[in-house]
Backbone as numpy.savetxt, mean C-alpha at the origin, in Angstrom:
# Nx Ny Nz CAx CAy CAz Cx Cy Cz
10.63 2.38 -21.63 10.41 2.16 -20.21 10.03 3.45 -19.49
9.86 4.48 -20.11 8.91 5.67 -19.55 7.95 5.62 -18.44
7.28 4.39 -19.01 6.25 3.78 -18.17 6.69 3.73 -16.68
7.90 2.69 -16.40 8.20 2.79 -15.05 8.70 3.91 -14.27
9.38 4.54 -15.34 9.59 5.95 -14.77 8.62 6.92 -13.83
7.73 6.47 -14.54 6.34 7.53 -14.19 6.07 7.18 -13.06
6.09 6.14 -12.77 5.30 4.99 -11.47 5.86 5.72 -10.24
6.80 6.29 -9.78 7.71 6.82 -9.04 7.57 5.59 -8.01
8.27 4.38 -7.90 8.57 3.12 -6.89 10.07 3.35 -6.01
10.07 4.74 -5.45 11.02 4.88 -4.76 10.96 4.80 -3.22
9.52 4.68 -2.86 9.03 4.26 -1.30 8.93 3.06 -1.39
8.30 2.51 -0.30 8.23 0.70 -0.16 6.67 0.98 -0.58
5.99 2.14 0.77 4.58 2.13 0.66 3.62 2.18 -0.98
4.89 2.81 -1.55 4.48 2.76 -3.05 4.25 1.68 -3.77
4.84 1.00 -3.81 5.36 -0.57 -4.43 4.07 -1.09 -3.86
3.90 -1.23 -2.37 2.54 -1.84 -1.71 1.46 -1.47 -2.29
1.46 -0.10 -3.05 0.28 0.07 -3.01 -0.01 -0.38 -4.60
0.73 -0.47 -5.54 0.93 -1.14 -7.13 0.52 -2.71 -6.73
1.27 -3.49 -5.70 0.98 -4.52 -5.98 -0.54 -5.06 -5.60
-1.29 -4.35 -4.63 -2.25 -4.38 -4.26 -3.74 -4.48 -5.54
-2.99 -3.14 -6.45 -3.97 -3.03 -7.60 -3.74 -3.97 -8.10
-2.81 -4.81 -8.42 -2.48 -5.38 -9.37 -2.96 -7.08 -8.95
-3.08 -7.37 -7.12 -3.71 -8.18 -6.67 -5.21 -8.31 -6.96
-5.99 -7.04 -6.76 -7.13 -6.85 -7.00 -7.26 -6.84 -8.93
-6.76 -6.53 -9.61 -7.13 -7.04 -10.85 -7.11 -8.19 -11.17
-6.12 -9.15 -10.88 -5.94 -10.39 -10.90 -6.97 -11.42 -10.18
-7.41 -11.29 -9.36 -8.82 -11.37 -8.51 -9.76 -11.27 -9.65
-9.91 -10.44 -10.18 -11.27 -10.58 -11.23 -10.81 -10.89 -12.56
-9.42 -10.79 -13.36 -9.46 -11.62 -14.72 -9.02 -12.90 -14.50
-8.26 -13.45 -13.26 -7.87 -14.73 -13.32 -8.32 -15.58 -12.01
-8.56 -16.66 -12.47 -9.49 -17.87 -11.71 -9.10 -19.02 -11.82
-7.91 -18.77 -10.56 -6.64 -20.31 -10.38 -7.42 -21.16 -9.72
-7.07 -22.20 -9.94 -7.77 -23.49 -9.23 -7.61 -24.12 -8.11
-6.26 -23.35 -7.50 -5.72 -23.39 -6.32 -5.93 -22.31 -5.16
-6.50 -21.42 -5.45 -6.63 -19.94 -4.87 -7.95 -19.55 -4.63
-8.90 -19.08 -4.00 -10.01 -18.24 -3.90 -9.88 -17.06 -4.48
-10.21 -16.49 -5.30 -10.30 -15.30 -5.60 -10.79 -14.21 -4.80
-11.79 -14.66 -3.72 -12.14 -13.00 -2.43 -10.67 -13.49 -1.90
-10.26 -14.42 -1.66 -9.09 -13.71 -0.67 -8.02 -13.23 -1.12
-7.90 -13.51 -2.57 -6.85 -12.61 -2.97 -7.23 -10.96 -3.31
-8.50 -11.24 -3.41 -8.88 -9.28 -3.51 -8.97 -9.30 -1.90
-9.39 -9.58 -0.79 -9.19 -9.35 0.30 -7.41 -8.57 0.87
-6.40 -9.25 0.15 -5.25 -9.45 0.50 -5.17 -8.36 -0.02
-5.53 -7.75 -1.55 -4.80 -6.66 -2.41 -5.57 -5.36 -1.57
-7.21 -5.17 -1.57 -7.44 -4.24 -0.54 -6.84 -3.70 0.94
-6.60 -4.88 1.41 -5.61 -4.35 2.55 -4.27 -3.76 1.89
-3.67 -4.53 1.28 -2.53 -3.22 0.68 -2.47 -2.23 0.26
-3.89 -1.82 -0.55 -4.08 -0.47 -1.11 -4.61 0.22 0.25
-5.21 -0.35 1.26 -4.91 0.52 2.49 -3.94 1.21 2.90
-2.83 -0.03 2.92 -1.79 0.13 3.91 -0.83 1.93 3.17
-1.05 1.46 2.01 -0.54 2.30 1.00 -0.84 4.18 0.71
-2.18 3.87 0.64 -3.06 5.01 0.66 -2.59 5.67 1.78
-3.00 4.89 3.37 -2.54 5.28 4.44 -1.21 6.54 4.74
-0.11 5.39 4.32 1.39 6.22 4.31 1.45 7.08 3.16
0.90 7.09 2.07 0.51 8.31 1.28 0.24 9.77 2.09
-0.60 9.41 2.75 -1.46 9.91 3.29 -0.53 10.82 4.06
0.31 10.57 4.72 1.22 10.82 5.95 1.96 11.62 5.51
2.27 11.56 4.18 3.84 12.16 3.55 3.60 13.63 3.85
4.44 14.69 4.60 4.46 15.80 4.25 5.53 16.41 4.10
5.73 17.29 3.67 7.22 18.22 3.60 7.24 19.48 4.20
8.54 19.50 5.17 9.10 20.49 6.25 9.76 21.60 5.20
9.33 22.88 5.43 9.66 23.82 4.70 10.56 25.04 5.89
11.58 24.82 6.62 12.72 25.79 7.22 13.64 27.10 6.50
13.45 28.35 7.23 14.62 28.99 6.63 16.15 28.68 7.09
16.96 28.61 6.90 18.14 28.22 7.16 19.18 28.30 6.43
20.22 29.57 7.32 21.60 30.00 6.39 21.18 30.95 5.34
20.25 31.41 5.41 19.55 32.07 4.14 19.01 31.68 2.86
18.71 30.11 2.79 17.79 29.40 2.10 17.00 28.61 2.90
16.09 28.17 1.39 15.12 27.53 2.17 15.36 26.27 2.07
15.44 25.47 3.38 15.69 23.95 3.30 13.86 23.19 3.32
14.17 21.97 2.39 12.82 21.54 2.71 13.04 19.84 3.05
12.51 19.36 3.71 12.69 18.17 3.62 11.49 17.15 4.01
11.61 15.43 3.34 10.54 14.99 3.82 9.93 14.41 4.91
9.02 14.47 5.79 8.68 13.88 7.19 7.29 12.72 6.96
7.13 12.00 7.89 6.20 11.16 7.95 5.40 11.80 9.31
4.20 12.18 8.95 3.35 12.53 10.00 1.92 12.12 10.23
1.81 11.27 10.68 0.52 10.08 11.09 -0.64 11.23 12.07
-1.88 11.10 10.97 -2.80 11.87 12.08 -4.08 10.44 11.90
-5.15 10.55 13.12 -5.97 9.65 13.43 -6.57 8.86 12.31
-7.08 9.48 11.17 -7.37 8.98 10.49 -6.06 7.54 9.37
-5.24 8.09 9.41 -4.22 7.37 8.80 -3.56 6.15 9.77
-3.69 6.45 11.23 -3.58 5.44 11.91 -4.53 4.46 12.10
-5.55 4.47 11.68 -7.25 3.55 11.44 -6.84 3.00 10.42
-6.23 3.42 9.07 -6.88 2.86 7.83 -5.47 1.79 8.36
-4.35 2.57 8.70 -3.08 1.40 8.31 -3.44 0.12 9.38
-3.97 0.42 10.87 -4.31 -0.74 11.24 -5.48 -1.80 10.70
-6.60 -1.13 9.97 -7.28 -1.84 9.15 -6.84 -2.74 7.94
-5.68 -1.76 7.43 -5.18 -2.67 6.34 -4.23 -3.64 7.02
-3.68 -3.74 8.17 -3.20 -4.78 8.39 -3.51 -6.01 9.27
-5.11 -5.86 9.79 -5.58 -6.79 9.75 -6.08 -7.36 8.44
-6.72 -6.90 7.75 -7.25 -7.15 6.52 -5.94 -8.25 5.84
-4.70 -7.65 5.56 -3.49 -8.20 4.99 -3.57 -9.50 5.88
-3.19 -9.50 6.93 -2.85 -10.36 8.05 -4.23 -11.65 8.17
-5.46 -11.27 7.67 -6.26 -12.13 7.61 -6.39 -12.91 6.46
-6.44 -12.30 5.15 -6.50 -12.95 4.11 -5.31 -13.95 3.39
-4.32 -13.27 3.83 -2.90 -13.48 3.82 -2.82 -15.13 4.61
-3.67 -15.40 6.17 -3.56 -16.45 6.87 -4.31 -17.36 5.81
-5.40 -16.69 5.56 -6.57 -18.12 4.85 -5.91 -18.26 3.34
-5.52 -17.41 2.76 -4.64 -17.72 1.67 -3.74 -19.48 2.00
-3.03 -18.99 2.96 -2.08 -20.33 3.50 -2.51 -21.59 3.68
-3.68 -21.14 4.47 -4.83 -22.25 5.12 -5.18 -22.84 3.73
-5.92 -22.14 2.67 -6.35 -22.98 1.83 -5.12 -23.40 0.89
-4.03 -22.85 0.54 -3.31 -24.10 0.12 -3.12 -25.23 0.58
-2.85 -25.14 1.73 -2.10 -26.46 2.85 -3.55 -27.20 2.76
């Protein structure tokens, strides 16, 4: 299980962004009879947005303090990362609806 190790799935945004690939592969090897296949790659692209996005954001605070160095992690959103995450969540939020629509 190395494998999962590696994956580092200790954010959420992380996980979002695995399942996304894993939406978008499934989109092109499998062809359910119940499902559209663009909208499930529609659905997985918006997640690898949403993902990329908060990637994107991660930085680390580097302080002296007490006579070491403290570092810690922050989330810091600049313009560009606020575009993609609202893109990916219309994108999510659209495909995600017609997903529904065409089951029902």
């Amino acid at each position: 299980m190395k494998l999962l190790e590696n994956l580092k799935l200790d954010k959420w945004y992380g996980i979002v962004l695995y399942i996304g690939v894993l939406l978008i592969a499934a989109s092109f090897y499998f062809k359910p009879e119940f499902l559209e296949a663009k909208h499930i790659f529609g659905l997985g692209l918006g997640l690898i947005i949403i993902g990329i996005a908060h990637l994107m954001s991660e930085k680390y605070l580097n302080q002296v303090a007490y006579g070491y160095i403290m570092s810690t992690q922050i989330i810091k959103y600049n313009f560009v990362s606020v575009i993609l995450i609202i893109i990916g969540i219309v994108l999510t939020a659209l495909f995600g609806y017609k997903i529904i629509v065409y089951l029902l």
